[in-house]
N, C-alpha and C positions, 0 to 999 in steps of 0.2 A: 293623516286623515282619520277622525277618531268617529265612531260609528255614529255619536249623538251627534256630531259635526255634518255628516253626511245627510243623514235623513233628517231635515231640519223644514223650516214651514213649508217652503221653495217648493224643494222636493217632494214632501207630500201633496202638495197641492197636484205637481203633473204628475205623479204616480196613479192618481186616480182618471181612467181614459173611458167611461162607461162605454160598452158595447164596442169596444176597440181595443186591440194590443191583447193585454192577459184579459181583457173583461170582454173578449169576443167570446158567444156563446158559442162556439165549437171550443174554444180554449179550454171556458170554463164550466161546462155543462159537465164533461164527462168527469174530470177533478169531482164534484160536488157529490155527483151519483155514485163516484168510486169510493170517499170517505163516507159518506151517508151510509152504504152497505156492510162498510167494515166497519161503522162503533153499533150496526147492530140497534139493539136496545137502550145501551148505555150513551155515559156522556164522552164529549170528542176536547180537548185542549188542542189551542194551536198555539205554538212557540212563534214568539215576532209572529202575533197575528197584523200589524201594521194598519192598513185602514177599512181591513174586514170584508177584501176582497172575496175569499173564497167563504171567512165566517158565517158571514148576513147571511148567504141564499142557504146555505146548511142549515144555518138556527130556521130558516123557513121552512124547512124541511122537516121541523119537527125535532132535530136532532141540538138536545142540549150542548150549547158554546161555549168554554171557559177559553181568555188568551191572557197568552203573556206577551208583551211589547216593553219593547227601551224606551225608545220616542216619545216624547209626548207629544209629537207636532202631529204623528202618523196618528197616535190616539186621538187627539183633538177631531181627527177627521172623519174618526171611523164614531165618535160620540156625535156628531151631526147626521147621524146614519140611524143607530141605535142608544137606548140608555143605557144604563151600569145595570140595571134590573134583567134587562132582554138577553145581555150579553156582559157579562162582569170580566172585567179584564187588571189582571195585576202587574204593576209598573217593576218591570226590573230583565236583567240579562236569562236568554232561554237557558244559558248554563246553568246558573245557580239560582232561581227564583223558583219558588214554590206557589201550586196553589191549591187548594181545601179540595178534600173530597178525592176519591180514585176514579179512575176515566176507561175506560175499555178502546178507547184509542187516542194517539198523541201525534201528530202531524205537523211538518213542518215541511212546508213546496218554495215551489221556484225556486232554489239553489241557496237559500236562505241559511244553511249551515256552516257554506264556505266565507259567512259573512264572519265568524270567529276566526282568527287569525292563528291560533299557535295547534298542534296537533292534542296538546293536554287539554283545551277548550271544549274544542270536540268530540272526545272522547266524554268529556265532561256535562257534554249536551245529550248522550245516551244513557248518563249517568242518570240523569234526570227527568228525561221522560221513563225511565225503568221503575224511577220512585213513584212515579204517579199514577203509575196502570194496575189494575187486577189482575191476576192469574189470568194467561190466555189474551191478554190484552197484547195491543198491537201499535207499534211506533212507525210512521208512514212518510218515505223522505223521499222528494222530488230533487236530482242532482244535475249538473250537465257533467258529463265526460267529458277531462282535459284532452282538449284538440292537439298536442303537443305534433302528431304526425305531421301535423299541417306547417308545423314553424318551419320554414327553414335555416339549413345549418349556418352557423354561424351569427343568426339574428335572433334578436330580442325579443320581435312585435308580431303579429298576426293582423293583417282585416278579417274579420268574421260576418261583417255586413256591412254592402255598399247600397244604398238605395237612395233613390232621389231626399233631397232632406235630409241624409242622416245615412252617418259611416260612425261604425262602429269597431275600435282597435282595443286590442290585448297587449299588453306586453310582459312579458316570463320571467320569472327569478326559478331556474329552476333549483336552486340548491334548497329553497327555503320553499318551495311547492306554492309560492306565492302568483297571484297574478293581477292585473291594475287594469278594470274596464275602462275606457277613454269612449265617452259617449259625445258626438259631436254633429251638431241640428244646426241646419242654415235653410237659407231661402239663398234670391239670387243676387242679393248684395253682396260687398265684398266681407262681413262680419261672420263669424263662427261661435255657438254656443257650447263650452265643454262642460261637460260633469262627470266626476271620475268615481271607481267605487274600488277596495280592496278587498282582494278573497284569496284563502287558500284552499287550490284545490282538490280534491281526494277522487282516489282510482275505486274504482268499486269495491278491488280486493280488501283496498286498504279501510274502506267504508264498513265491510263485512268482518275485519277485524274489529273492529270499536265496536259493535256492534256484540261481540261475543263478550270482549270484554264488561260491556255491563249486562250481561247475563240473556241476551238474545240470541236468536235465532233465525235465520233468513227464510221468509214463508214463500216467497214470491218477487219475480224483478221485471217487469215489463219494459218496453221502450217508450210508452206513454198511458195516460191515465185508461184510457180502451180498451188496453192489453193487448196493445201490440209485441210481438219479439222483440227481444233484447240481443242484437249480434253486435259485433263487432265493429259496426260500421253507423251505431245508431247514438244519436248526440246526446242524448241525455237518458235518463230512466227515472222509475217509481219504483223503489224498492220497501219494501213492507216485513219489517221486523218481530217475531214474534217474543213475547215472555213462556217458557214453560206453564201447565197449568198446575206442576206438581212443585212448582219453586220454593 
């Protein structure tokens, strides 16, 4: 499953759930007001900005939006939204794509890092937002926490959501930190809808390593965009990376 393969017309088309899912405003309200405060005065990049969920109401915000996206099915969509003028967005992978200009913050949510598959990728994705920010500038990653507790021994797969319409399965490579979402929507026929996605996923520690290596610094790690605690027991976080201002 190859990532242009994955997010193709199909898929963008129900990625976008207005005022539902990630586009419910409790979801995404606090997201928008947490980046909005961190780029400050400057401009904000977002890696796989996709179809400008979180972008649009930010560039409303007053806060200038550069994205990088692979897609162009995801682009097509987020161009029926906004122009090239409002929100200019450059086609190619968050690892290695460039775009004009330095940013005083670089953002990339919803788990969107573990969409690169090999640990040099990702490393590779710090690499690159570090070229693009100012002195003081700040790289901002929304991750989940590998549920591994939860597998039990002996087995591959996890349920992580059973809800009327729609079960959602995991299943682990753990040698290769791999894992394969299995997303699955019915009604009350006998027929089932799959769509799969592949991520490799990363521990915080291991997060906060990459993170040094391209020359960061851990400012802050909450359990969600509000600034909730981050313990042990919390499924995902926002962790927000700094550059030195003396680098």
């Amino acid at each position: 499953m190859r990532q242009n393969e994955i997010w193709d017309a199909e898929t963008a088309q129900r990625y976008d759930t207005p005022g539902q899912g990630m586009f419910a405003p409790e979801v995404l309200e606090p997201a928008v007001e947490r980046l909005a405060a961190l780029a400050g005065d400057g401009r904000a990049l977002e890696f796989a900005i996709g179809t400008g969920r979180v972008a649009v109401p930010l560039a409303e915000r007053g806060v200038p939006v550069t994205g990088i996206e692979l897609s162009p099915a995801m682009l097509d969509r987020l161009r029926a939204k906004v122009d090239e003028a409002t929100l200019p967005v450059i086609v190619g992978d968050m690892a290695t794509a460039t775009a004009p200009g330095e940013y005083t913050l670089v953002y990339l949510v919803y788990n969107t890092i573990s969409n690169l598959l090999t640990q040099a990728e990702q490393v590779a994705c710090f690499r690159n937002a570090a070229r693009h920010l100012t002195p003081g500038g700040r790289f901002v990653i929304e991750l989940w926490v590998p549920e591994l507790r939860k597998l039990p021994p002996g087995q591959q797969a996890m349920v992580w959501c059973s809800e009327p319409g729609y079960i959602g399965l995991d299943t682990y490579d753990v040698l290769r930190q791999h894992v394969v979402s299995h997303h699955f929507t019915f009604d009350e026929g006998r027929q089932a809808r799959l769509s799969r996605s592949p991520h490799r996923y990363i521990w915080p520690s291991e997060l906060d390593l990459m993170a040094q290596l391209a020359g960061f610094e851990l400012e802050s790690r909450h359990g969600d965009w509000a600034g909730a605690d981050f313990t042990a027991d919390t499924r995902s976080h926002v962790s927000v990376y700094r550059i030195p201002r003396d680098r």
